[in-house]
C-alpha positions, 0 to 999 in steps of 0.5 A: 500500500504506497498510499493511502489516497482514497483508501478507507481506514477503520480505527477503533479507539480513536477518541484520543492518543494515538488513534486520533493522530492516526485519523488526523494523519490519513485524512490529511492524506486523503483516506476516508476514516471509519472511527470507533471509540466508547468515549463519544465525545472525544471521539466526536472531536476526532472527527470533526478533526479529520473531516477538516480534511475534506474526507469522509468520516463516519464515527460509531461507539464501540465496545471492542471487547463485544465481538457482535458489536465489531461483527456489526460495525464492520459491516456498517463500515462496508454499507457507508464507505462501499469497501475497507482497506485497513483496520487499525486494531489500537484500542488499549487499556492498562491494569497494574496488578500483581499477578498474585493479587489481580482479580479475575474481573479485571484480568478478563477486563485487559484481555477482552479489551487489548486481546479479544478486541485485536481478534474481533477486530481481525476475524471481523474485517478481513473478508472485506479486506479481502473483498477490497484487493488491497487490504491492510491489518495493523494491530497495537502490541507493545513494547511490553509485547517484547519484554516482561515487567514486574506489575504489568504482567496482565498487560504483558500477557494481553500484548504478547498475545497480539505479537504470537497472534499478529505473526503467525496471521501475516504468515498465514495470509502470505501463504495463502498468497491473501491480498492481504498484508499485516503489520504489528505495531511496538510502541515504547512510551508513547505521550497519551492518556493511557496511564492516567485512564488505567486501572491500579489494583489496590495492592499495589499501594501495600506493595510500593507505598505510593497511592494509586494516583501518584503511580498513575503520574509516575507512569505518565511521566516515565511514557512520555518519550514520543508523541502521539503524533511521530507515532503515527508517522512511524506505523503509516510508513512501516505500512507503506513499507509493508514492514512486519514489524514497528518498533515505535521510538527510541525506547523501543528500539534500545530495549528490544535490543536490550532483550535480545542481546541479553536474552532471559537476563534482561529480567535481572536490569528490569528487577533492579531498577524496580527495585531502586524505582520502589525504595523509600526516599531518605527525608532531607535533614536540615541544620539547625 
């Protein structure tokens, strides 16, 4: 796909972050967008965003984790743009949780949304991609699809799963010789909203004796590395290069090759740095 002019893109979690740049950034290239979003209001203003453009845009509250609901607006997007040509899978939450300590619900909760949701979206749009002849799939891992970290292991799991099911579908469609390409996107620490909207399980202030908000804050802080607006640049072009996989910025790209330099032992440098992260601050002594 060498370009994106009068192409149609669908984009779930488009309301903010990097689903919104993505919008903003194919409209301005001339695609015509389908956006999805549970958060109706921001999403509104994604819209009017890209319809400045002078593209169509249609718009639509979804639940990803509800596979009749995306079954549903696949087809609605085929019935108002005539055809799709891409699927951005890039709606995600966060949870940070021991795994010891996480509740089920909650654990259900990441998977069905940054999972099941990449599934749904899949399974969902890829006859009509078929059907287009000239299709695309981009589904959101991470870099925590890449490498484990202590408390974010449901959201490990959730993005390793994307990673195992993204390549081994870019490898079935290729022998099937399917018009079909895929691409898997690796984020590092990308400035949005994410962190400050997850969820923090109440064991973790026991564990690290910061509140749930202050952690929330750290974490806001620690991923603003790229903005949401390179990070569309980076996923569009690897599209266009038909790269099979992204790594969005410049933690990303060190910490892969961190990982893979260091294989399992990458684990040891994660641990000690939590380790100083979590260790109690020493009050500052004044003279008297």
């Amino acid at each position: 796909m060498k370009s994106f002019k009068n192409k149609v893109a669908a984009i779930t979690g488009a309301a903010s972050g990097m689903g919104r740049t993505l919008a903003v950034e194919l409209a301005s290239r001339g695609c015509n967008l389908a956006l999805s979003d549970v958060n109706t209001a921001e999403l509104a203003k994604t819209a009017e965003l890209a319809s400045a453009h002078g593209v169509r845009v249609t718009v639509a509250k979804l639940d990803v984790a509800q596979r009749d609901e995306v079954i549903a607006w696949a087809d609605q997007v085929v019935r108002d743009h005539g055809r799709v040509n891409l699927i951005f899978n890039n709606a995600g939450v966060s949870l940070t949780a021991t795994l010891e300590a996480v509740s089920i619900g909650d654990f259900e909760w990441i998977m069905g949304i940054n999972f099941w949701g990449v599934v749904y979206g899949t399974q969902a749009f890829l006859p009509h991609l078929k059907a287009s002849g000239d299709g695309h799939i981009i589904n959101t891992s991470s870099l925590f699809g890449l490498m484990a970290v202590p408390t974010q292991g449901t959201y490990n799991a959730s993005k390793f799963a994307v990673r195992g099911y993204t390549e081994a579908l870019r490898m079935e469609l290729e022998l099937e010789g399917a018009p079909v390409s895929v691409t898997c996107v690796h984020p590092g620490g990308i400035a949005t909203n994410i962190a400050m909207a997850g969820k923090i399980d109440p064991s973790m202030e026991r564990i690290t004796g910061v509140t749930a908000e202050a952690q929330k804050r750290r974490a806001n802080k620690m991923i603003n590395v790229t903005t949401a607006e390179s990070a569309a640049l980076q996923i569009l072009a690897a599209v266009e290069k038909n790269q099979r996989r992204v790594l969005v910025g410049p933690d990303a790209k060190f910490l892969d090759k961190v990982v893979r330099l260091l294989g399992s032992w990458y684990q040891v440098l994660v641990m000690r740095q939590m380790k100083r992260m979590n260790k109690p601050q020493t009050p500052a002594h004044t003279a008297g």
